[in-house]
ROSE-4610 file (N, C-alpha, C; in Angstrom, 1 decimal, always signed):
// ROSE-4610
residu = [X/X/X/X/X/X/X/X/X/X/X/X/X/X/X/X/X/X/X/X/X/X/X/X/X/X/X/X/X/X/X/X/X/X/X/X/X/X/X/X/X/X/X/X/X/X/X/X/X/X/X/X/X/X/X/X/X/X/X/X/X/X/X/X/X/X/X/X/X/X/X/X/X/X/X/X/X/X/X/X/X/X/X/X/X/X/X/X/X/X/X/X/X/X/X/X/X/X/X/X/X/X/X/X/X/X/X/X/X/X/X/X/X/X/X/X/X/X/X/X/X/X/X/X/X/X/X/X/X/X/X/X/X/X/X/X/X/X/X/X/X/X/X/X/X/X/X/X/X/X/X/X/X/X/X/X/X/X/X/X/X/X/X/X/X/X/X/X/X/X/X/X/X/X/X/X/X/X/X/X/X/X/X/X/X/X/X/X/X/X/X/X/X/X/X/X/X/X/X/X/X/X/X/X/X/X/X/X/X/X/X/X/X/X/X/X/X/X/X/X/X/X/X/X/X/X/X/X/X/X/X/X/X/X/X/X/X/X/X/X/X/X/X/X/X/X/X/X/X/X/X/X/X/X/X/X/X/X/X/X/X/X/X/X/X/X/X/X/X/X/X/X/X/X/X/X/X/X/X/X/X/X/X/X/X/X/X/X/X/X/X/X/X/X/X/X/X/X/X/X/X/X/X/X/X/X/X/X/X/X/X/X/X/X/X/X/X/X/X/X/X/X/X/X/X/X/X/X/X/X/X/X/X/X/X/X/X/X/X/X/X/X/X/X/X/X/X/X/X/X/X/X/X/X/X/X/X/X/X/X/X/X/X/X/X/X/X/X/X/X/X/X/X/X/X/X/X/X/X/X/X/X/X/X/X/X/X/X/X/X/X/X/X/X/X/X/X/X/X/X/X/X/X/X/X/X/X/X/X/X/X/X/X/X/X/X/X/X/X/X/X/X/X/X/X/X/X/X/X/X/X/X/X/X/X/X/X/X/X/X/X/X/X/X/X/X/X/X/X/X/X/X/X/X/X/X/X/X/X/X/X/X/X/X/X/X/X/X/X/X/X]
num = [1/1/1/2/2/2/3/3/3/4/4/4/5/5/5/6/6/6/7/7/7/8/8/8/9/9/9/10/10/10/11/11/11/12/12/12/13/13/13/14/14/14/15/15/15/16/16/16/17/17/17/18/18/18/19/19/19/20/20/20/21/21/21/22/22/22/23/23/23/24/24/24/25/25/25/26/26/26/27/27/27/28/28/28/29/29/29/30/30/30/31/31/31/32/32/32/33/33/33/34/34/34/35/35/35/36/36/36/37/37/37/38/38/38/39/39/39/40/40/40/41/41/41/42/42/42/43/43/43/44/44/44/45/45/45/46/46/46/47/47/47/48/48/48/49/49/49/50/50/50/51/51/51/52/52/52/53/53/53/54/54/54/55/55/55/56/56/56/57/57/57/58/58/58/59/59/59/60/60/60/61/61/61/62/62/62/63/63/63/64/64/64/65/65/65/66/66/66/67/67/67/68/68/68/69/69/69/70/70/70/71/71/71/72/72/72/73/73/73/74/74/74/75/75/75/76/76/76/77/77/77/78/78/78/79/79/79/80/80/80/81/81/81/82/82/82/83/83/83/84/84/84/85/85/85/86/86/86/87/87/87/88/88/88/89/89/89/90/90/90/91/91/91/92/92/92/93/93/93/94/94/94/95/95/95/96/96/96/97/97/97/98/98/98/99/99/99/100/100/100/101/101/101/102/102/102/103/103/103/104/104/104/105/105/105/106/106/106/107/107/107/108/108/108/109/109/109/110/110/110/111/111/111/112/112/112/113/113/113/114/114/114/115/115/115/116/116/116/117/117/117/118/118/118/119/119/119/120/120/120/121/121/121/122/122/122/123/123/123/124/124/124/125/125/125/126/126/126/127/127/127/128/128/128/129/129/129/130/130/130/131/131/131/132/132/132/133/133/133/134/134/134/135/135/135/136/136/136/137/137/137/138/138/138/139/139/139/140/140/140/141/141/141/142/142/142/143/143/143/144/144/144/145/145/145/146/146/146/147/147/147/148/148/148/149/149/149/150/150/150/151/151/151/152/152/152/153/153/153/154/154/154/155/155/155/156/156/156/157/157/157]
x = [+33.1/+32.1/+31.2/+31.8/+30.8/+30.2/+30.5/+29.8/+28.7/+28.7/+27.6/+26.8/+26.7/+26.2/+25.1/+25.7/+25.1/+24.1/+24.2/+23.9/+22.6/+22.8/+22.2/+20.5/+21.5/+20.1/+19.3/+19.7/+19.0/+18.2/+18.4/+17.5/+16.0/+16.7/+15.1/+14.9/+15.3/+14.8/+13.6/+14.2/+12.8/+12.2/+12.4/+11.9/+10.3/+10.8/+9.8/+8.9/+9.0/+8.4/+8.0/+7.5/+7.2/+7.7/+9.1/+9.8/+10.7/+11.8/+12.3/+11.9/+12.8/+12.3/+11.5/+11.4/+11.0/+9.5/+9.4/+7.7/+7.0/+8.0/+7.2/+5.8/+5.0/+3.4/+3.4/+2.1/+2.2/+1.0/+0.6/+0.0/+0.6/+2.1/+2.5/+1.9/+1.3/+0.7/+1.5/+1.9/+2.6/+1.7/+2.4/+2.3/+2.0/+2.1/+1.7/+0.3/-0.2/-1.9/-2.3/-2.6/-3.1/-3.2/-3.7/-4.1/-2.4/-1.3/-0.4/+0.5/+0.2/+0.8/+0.1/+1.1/+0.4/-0.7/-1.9/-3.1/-2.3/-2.3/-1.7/-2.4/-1.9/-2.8/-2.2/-3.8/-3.8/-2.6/-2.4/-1.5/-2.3/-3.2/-4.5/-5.7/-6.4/-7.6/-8.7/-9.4/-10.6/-12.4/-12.5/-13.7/-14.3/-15.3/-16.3/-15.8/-15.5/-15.4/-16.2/-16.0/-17.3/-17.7/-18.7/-19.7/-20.0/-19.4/-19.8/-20.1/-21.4/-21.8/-20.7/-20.7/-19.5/-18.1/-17.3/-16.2/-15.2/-13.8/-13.0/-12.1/-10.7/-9.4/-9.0/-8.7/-8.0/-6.8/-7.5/-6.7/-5.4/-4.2/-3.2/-2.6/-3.5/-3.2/-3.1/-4.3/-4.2/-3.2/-2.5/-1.6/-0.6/-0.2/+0.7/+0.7/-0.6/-0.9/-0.3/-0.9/-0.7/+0.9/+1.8/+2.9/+3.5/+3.4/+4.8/+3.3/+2.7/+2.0/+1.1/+0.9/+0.2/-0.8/-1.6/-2.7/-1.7/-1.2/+0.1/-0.4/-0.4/-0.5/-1.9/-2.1/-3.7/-4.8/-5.1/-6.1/-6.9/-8.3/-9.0/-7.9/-7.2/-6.6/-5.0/-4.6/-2.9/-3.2/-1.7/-1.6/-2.3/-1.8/-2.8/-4.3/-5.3/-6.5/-7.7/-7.2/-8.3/-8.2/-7.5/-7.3/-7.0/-8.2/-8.4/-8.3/-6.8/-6.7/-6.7/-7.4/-7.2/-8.0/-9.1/-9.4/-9.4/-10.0/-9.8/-11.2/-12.5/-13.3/-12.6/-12.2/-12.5/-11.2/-10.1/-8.6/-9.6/-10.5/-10.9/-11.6/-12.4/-13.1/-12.7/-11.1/-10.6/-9.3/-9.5/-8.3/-8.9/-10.2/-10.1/-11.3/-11.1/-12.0/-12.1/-10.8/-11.0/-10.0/-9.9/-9.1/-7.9/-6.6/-5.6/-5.9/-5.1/-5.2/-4.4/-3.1/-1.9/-1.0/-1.5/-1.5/-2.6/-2.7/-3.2/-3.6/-4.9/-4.9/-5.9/-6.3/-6.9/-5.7/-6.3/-4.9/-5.2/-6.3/-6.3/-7.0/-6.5/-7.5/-7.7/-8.8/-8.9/-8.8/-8.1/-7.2/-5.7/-5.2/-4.7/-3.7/-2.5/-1.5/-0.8/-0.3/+0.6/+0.1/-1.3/-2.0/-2.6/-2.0/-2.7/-1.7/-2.3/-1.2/-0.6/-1.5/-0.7/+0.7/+0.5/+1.9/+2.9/+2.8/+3.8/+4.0/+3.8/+3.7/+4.6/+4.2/+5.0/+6.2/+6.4/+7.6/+8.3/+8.2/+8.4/+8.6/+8.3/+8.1/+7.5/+8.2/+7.9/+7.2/+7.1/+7.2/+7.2/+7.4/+8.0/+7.1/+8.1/+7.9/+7.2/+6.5/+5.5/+6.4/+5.9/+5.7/+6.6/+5.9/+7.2/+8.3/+8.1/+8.9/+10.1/+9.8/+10.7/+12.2/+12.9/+12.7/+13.0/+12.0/+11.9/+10.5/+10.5/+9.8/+9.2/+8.3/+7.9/+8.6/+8.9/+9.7/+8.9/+9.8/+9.1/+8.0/+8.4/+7.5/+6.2/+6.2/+5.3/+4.1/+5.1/+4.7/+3.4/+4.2/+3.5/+2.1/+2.1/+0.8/+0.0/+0.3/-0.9/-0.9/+0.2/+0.2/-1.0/-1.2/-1.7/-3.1/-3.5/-4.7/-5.4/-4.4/-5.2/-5.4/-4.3/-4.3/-5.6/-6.0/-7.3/-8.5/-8.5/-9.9/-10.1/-8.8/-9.1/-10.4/-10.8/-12.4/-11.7/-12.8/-13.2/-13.0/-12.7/-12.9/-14.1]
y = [-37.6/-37.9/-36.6/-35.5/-34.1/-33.9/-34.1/-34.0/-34.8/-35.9/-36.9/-36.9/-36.5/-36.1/-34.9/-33.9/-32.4/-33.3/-34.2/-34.4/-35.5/-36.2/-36.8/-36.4/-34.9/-33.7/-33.6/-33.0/-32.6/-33.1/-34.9/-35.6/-35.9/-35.7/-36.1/-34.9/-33.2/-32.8/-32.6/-33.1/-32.5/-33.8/-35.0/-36.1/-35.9/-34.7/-34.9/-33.8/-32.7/-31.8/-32.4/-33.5/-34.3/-34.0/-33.8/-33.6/-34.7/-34.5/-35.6/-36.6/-37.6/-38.3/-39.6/-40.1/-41.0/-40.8/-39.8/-39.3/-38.2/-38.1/-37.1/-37.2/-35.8/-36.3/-35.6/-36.0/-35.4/-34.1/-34.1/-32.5/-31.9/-31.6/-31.1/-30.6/-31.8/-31.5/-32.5/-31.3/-31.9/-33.1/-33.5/-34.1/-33.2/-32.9/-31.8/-31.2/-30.8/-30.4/-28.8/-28.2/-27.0/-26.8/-28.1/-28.1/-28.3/-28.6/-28.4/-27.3/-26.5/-25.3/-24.2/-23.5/-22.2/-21.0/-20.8/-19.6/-18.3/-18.1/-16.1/-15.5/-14.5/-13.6/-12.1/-11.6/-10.1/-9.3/-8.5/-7.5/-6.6/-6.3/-5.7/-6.4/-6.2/-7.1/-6.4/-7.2/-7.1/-6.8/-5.7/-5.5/-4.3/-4.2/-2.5/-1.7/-0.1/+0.7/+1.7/+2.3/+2.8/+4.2/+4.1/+5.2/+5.9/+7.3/+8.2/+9.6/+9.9/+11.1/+12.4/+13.3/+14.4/+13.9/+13.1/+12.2/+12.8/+12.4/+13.7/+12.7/+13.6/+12.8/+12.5/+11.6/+11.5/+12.5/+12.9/+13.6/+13.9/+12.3/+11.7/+12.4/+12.1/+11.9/+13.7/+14.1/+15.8/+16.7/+16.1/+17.1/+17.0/+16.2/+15.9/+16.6/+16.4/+17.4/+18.9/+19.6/+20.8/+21.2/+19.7/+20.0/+20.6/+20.2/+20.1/+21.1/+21.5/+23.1/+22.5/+21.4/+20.5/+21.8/+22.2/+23.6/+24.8/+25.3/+26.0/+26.2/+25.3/+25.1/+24.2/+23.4/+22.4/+23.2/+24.0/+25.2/+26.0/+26.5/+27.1/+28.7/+28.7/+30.1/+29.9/+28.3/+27.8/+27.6/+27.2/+26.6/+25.8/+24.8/+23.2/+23.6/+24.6/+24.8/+23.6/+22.9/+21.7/+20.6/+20.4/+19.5/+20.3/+20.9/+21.5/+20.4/+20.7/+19.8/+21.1/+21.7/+23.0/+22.4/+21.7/+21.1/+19.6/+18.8/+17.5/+16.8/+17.3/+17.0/+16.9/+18.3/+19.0/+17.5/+17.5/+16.6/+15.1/+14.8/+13.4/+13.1/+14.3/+14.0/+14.2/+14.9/+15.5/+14.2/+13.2/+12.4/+10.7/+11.0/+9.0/+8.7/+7.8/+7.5/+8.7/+9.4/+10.4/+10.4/+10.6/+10.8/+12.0/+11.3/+12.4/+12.7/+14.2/+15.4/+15.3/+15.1/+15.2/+14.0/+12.9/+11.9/+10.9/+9.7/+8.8/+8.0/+7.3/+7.1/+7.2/+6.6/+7.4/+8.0/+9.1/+9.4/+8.4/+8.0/+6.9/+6.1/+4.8/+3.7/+2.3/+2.7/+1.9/+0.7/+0.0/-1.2/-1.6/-0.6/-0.5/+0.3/+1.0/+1.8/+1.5/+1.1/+0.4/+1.0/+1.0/+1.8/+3.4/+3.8/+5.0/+5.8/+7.3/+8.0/+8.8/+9.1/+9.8/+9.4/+7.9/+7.3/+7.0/+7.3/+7.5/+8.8/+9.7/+11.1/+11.7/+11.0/+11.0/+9.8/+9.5/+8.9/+9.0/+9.7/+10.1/+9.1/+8.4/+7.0/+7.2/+7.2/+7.8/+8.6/+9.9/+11.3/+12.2/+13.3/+14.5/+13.9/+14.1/+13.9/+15.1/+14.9/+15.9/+15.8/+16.9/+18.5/+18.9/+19.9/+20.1/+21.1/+21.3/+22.8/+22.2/+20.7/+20.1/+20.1/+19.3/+19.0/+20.0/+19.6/+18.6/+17.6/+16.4/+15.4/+14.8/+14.2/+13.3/+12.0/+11.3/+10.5/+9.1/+7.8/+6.9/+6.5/+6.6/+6.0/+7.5/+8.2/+9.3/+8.8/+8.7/+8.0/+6.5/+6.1/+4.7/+4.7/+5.8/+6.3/+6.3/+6.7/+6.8/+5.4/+4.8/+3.3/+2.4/+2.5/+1.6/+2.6/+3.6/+3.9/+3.4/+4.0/+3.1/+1.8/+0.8/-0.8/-0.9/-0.2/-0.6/-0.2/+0.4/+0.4/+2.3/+3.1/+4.6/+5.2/+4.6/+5.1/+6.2/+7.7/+8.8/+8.6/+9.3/+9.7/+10.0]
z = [-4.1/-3.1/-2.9/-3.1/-3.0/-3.5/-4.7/-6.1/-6.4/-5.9/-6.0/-5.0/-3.7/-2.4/-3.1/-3.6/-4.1/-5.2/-6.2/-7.3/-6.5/-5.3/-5.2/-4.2/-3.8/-3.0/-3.9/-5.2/-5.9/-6.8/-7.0/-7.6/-6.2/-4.9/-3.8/-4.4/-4.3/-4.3/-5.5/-6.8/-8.0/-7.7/-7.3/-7.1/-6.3/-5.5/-4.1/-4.5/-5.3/-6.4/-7.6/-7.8/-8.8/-10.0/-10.2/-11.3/-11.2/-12.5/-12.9/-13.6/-14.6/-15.3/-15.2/-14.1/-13.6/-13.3/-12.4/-12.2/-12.9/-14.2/-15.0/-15.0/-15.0/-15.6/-16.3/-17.4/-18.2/-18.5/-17.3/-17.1/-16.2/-16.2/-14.9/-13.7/-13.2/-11.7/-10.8/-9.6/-8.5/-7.5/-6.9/-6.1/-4.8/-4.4/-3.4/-4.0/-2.3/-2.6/-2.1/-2.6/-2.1/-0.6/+0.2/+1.5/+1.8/+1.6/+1.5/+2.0/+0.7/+0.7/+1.9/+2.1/+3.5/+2.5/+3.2/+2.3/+2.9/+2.0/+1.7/+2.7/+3.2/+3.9/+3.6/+3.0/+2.9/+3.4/+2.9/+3.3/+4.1/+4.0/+4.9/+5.1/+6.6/+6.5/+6.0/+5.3/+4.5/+5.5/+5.0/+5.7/+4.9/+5.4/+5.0/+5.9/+4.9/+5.6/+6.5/+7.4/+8.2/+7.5/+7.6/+7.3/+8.4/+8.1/+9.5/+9.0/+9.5/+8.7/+9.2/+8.3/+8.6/+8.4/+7.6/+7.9/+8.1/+9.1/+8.9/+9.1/+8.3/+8.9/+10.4/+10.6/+12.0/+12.4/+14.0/+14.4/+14.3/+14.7/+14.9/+13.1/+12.1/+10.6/+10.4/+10.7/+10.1/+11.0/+11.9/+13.0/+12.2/+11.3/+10.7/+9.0/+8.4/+7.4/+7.6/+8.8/+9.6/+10.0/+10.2/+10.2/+9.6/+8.5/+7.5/+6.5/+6.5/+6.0/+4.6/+4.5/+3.1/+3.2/+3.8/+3.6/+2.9/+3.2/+2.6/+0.9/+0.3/-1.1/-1.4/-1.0/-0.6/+0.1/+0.0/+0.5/-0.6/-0.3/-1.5/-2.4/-1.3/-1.8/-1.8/-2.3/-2.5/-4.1/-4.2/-5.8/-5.9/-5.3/-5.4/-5.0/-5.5/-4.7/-5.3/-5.8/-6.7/-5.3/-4.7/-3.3/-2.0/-1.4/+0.1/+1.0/+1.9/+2.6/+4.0/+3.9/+5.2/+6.4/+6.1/+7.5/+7.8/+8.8/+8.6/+7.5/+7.9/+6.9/+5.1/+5.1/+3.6/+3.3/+3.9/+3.9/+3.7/+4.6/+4.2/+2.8/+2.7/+1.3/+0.0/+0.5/-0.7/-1.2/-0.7/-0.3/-1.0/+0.1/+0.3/-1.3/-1.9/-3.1/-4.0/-4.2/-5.4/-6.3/-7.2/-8.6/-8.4/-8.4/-8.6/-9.5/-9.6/-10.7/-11.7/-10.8/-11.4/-12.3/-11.4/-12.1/-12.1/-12.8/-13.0/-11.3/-11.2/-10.0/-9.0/-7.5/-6.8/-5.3/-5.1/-4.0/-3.1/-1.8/-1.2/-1.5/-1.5/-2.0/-0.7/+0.2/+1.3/+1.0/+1.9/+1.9/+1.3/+0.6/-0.5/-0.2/+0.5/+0.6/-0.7/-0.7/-2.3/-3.3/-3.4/-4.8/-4.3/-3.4/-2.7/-3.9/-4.1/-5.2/-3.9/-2.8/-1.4/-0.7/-0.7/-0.3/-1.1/-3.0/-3.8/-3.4/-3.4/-3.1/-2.0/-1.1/+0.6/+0.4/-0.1/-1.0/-1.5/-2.5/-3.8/-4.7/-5.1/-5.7/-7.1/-8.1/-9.2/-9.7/-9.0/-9.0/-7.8/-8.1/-7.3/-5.5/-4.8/-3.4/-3.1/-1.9/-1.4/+0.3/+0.7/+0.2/-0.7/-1.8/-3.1/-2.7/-1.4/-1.0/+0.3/+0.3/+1.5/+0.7/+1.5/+2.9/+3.9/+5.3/+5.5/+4.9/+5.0/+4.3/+5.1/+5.4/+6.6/+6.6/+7.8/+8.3/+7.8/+7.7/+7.2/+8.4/+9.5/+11.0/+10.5/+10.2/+9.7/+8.5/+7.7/+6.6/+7.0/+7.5/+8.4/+8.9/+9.6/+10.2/+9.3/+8.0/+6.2/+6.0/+6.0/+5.8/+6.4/+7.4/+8.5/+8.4/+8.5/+8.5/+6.9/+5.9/+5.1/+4.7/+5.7/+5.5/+6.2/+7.5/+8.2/+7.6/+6.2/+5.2/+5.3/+6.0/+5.7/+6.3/+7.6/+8.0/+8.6/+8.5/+9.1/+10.3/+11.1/+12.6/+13.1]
């Protein structure tokens, strides 16, 4: 009786997915309609980002650069001196819509955390975690703060 109960879900179920032999088609198109199915929503909302002459990183964002010493080595006179992150300006421009060095990439890509090379970085997500001299490392709720500014399109302060 269980066996046929289970055997018998699962014929409604491809039945009602327009499978099965009975309502095969023969361009596998369901029965079910687009207007149907739930519309995806962004992982971030979609908009232009602002233009603001002078652009600088957000305060909340660069107190946190300054934490953990990213100037340290991200400064005209560090190792890293190809990415001056020493103030919030030099940090925004040196960051949002530009080409990593080191690897393949842009480091932030507004709307885009996931493709940012920053938040692999502050990650360490298939290469060396940043700061290279940690830990300590910034905290994921830390991390977040990059997340969410650059889900909202990365605008300047």
């Amino acid at each position: 009786m269980k066996r046929t109960t289970i055997i018998g879900a699962w014929t409604l179920v491809i039945t009602l997915l327009g499978g099965g032999t009975a309502g095969c088609q023969s361009d596998h198109t369901s029965p079910l309609t687009s207007a149907a199915l739930p519309t995806p929503t962004p992982s971030c909302p979609l908009a232009t980002p602002t233009v603001v002459p002078n652009p600088a990183l957000p305060n909340a964002l660069y107190a946190l650069v300054q934490n953990y010493h990213c100037a340290a080595c991200h400064s005209p006179s560090g190792l890293a001196n190809f990415q001056d992150l020493s103030n919030p300006q030099a940090c925004y421009s040196n960051l949002v819509n530009q080409p990593a060095t080191v690897t393949t990439g842009i480091r932030v890509v507004p709307f885009n955390p996931g493709g940012s090379v920053l938040i692999l970085r502050l990650k360490g997500l298939g290469m060396d975690q940043m700061p290279l001299d940690g830990p300590p490392y910034m905290t994921p709720g830390e991390i977040q703060l990059f997340e969410d500014w650059i889900c909202q399109g990365a605008n300047p302060q």
